[in-house]
C-alpha positions in Angstrom: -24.9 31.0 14.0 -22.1 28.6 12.5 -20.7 25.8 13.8 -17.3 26.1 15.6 -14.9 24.5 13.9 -11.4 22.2 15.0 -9.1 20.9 12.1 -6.9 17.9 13.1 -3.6 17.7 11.7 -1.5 14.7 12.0 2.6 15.8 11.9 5.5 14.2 10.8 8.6 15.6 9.9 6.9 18.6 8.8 8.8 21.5 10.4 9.3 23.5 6.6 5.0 23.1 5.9 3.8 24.0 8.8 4.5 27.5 9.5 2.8 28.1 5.6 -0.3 25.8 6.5 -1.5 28.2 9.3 -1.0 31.0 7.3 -3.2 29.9 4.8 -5.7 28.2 7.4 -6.5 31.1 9.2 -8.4 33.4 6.8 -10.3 30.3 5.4 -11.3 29.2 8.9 -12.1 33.4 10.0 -14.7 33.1 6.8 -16.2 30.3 8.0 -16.8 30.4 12.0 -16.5 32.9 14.9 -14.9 29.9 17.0 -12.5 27.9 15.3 -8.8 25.8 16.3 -5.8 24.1 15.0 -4.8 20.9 16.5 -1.6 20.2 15.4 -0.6 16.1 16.8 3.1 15.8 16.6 3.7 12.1 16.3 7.0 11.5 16.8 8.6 13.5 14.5 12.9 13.8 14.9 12.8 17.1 13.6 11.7 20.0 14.5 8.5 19.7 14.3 7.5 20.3 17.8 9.7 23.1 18.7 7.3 24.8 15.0 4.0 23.8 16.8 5.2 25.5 20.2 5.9 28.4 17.8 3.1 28.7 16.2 1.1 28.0 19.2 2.4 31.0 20.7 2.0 32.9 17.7 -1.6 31.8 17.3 -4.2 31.4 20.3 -6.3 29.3 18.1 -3.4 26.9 17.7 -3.0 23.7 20.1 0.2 21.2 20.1 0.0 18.0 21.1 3.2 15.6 21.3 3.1 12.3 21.4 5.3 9.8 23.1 6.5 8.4 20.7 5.5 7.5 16.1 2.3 5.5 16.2 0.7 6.1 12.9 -1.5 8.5 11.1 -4.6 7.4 12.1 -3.7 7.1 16.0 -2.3 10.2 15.5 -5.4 11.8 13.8 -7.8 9.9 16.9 -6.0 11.6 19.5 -6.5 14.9 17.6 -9.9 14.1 17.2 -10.2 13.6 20.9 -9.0 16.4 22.2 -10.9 18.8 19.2 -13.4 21.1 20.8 -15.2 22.6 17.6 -18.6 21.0 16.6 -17.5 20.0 13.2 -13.9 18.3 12.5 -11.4 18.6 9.4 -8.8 16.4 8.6 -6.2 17.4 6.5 -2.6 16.6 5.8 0.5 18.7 7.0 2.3 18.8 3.8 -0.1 21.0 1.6 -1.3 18.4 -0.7 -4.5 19.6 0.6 -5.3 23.0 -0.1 -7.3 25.0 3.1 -8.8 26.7 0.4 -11.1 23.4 -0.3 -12.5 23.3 3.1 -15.7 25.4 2.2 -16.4 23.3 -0.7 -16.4 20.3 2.0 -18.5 22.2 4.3 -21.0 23.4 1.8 -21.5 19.5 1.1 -21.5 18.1 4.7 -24.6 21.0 5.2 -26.8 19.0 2.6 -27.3 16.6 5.0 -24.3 14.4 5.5 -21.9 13.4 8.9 -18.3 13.1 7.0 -17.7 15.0 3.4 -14.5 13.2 1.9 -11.9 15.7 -0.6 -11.0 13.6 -3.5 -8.5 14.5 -5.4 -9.2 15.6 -8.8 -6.6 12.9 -10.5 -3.4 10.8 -9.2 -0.3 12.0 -9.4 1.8 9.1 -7.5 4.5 6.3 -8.4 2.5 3.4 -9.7 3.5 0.9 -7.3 2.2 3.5 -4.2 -0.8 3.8 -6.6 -1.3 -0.2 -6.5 -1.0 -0.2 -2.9 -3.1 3.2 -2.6 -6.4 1.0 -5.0 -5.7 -2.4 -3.3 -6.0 -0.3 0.8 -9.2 1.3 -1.0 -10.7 -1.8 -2.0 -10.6 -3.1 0.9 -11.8 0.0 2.5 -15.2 -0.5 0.5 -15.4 -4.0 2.2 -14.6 -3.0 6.1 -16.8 0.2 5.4 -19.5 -1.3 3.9 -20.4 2.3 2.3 -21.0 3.0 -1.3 -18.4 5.6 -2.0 -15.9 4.3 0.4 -13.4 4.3 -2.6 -13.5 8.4 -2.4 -12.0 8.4 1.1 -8.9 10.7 1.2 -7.2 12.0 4.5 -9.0 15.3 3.5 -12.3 14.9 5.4 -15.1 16.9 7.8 -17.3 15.6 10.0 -19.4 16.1 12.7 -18.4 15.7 16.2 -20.9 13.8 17.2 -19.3 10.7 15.5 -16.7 10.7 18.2 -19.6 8.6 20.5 -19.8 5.9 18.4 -15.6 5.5 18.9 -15.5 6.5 22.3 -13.8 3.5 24.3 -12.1 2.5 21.4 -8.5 1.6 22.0 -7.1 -0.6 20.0 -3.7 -0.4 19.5 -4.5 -0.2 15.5 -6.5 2.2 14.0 -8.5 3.1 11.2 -10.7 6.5 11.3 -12.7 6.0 8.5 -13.6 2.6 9.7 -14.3 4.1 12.9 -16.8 6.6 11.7 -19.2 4.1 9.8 -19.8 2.7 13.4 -21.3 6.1 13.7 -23.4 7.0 10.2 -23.6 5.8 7.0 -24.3 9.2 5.7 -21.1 10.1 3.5 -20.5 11.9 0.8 -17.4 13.3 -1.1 -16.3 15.8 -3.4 -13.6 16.6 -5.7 -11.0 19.5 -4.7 -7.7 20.1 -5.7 -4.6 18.6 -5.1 -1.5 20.1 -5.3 2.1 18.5 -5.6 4.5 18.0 -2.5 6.8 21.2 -2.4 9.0 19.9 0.6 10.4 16.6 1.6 9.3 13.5 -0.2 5.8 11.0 1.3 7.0 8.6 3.9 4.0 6.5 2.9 5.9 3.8 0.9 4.3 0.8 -1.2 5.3 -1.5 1.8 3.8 0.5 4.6 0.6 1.1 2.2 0.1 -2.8 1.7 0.7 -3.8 5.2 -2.1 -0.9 6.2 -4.2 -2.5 3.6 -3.3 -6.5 5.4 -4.1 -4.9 8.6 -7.4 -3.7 7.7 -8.3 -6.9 6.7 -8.0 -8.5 9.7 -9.0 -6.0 12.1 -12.1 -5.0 11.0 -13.2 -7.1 8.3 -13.9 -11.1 8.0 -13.4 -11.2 4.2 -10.0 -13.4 4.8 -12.0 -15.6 6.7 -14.5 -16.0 4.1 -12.1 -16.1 1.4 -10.5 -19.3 3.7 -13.6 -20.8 3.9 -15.0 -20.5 0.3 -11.2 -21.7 -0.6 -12.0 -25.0 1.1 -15.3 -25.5 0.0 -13.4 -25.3 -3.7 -10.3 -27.4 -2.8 -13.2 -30.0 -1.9 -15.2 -30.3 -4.7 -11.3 -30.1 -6.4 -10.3 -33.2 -4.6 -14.1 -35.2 -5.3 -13.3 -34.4 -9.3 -10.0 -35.4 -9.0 -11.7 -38.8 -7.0 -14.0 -39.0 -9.7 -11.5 -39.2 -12.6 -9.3 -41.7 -10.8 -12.3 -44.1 -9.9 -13.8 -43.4 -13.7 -10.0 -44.5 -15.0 -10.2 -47.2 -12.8 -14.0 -48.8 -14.0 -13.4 -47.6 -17.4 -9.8 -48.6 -18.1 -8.9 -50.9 -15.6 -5.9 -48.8 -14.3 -5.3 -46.1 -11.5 -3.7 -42.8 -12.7 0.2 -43.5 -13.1 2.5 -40.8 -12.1 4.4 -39.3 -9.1 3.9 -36.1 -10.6 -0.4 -36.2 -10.5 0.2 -37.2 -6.8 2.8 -34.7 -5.7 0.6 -31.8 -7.9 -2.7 -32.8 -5.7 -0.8 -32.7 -2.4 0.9 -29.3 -3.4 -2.4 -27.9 -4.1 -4.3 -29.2 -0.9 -1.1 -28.5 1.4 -1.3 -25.2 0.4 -4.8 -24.6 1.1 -4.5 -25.4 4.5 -1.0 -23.6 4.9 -3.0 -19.9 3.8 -6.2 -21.2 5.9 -4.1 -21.4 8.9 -2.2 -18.4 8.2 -5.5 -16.2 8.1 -6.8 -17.8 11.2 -3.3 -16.8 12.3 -3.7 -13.6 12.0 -7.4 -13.0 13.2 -5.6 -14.9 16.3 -2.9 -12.6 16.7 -5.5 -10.0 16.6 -7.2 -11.1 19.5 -4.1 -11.4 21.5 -3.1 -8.2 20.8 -6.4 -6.4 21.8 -6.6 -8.6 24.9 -3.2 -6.7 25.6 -5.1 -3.9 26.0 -2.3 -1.5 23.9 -3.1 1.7 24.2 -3.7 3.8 20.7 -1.4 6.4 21.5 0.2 7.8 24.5 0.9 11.5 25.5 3.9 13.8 26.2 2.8 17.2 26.2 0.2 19.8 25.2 0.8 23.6 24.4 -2.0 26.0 23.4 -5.3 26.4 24.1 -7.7 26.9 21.3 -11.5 27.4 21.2 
């Protein structure tokens, strides 16, 4: 017998793509399981949005609508979907067919090889090179928070198995990353390349700026490489300062004069002042961290539910 299946799908001013996403989810999802849902997580969209999920909700009995309080982000978006998901494998996917339903097979047939989470990755990029910066530089770091070898194939196109969810189950941070999330869980990932098709309606509200700071806040909430970098900066500012001590004392026995100059002396302060300036700014941050988890914020906060799926 199959497994049941839930797909998770994160909304945001998608009123126009929805309607055409369950029509092409459904026969994919009949070939696949007996038992299968639609969670559709409205997340504070201005639009329509919700009044198409309570649509199609009545439309569809396999369709549930959840609508949040208020925007809090993809990813706490995608957790609460994931939360509330009652099929024994989970898709992710995106609500402004980029990617295809038609793939989901191909990810399934991979996860049954033996893996927990099956990433889609897109056959070649196809966005503005400065979003493509950010979209490398959030991945790179990805591959340090992770800690997994092909954590540079993650996409928001993703299955996985339920199960995961234990591993994340208190979580509730007020930021969130679910791929993050789900190496507390496995390290067995995979990925495979499906297609990706070009946005049709409305434009990506995933800017350079809101890709960067995604890629700052991964950083420092669930990574210590700033830290590291801080300390291996000062370790390198020190033996900086004993050449520099060196060369002044070796002028000194040599020569019989101290290096002349306001410039030498204003350069070595510069150098050192800044050190300590970005040291305390990453500690900073790792501090504001703290404070804000010790705030207990919640991840995301509910207004209603329609529909009622498996």
């Amino acid at each position: 017998m199959k497994e049941s299946l839930s797909v998770v799908v994160p909304c945001y001013f998608s009123e126009a793509t929805l309607p055409a996403l369950i029509e092409r989810l459904e026969p994919v999802l009949r070939a696949q399981s007996d038992r299968f849902e639609a969670v559709l997580v409205n997340d504070g969209s201005r639009d329509r949005t919700w009044e198409a999920i309570r649509e199609l909700a009545e439309r569809h009995p396999w369709v549930r609508g959840i609508n949040l309080m208020r925007n809090y982000g993809q990813h706490n978006a995608l957790l609460c979907g994931i939360r509330a998901a009652s099929g024994e494998l989970i898709v992710t996917l995106d609500d402004d067919l980029q990617n295809p339903p038609e793939e989901i097979p191909a990810l399934l047939a991979k996860l049954r090889e033996g893996f927990d989470v099956v990433y889609g990755t897109q056959e070649r990029g196809r966005y503005h090179p400065l979003r493509g910066i950010a979209t490398w530089l959030t991945k790179l770091v990805l591959q340090g928070a992770m800690g997994v070898e092909n954590a540079r194939s993650v996409s928001a196109y993703r299955v996985f198995k339920a199960q995961l969810r234990e591993a994340f189950l208190n979580y509730s941070g007020s930021f969130v990353s679910i791929d993050v999330l789900l190496t507390w869980g496995t390290t067995r990932f995979a990925s495979v390349r499906v297609r990706h098709d070009s946005r049709k309606v409305g434009r990506s509200r995933y800017t350079f700026r809101k890709l960067f700071t995604h890629a700052l806040d991964l950083m420092t909430g669930f990574s210590v490489i700033p830290l590291q970098f801080a300390s291996l900066l000062g370790f390198l500012c020190t033996l900086f300062g004993m050449g520099v001590l060196g060369y002044v004392l070796s002028r000194y026995f040599l020569y019989g004069s101290a290096v002349k100059g306001f410039t030498f002396l204003a350069s070595i302060v510069a150098i050192f002042s800044g050190a300590q300036l970005l040291a305390l700014g990453i500690i900073g941050e790792y501090l504001s961290r703290m404070h804000f988890r010790m705030m207990d914020k919640p991840s995301y906060a509910t207004r209603e539910t329609v529909g009622k799926g498996l």
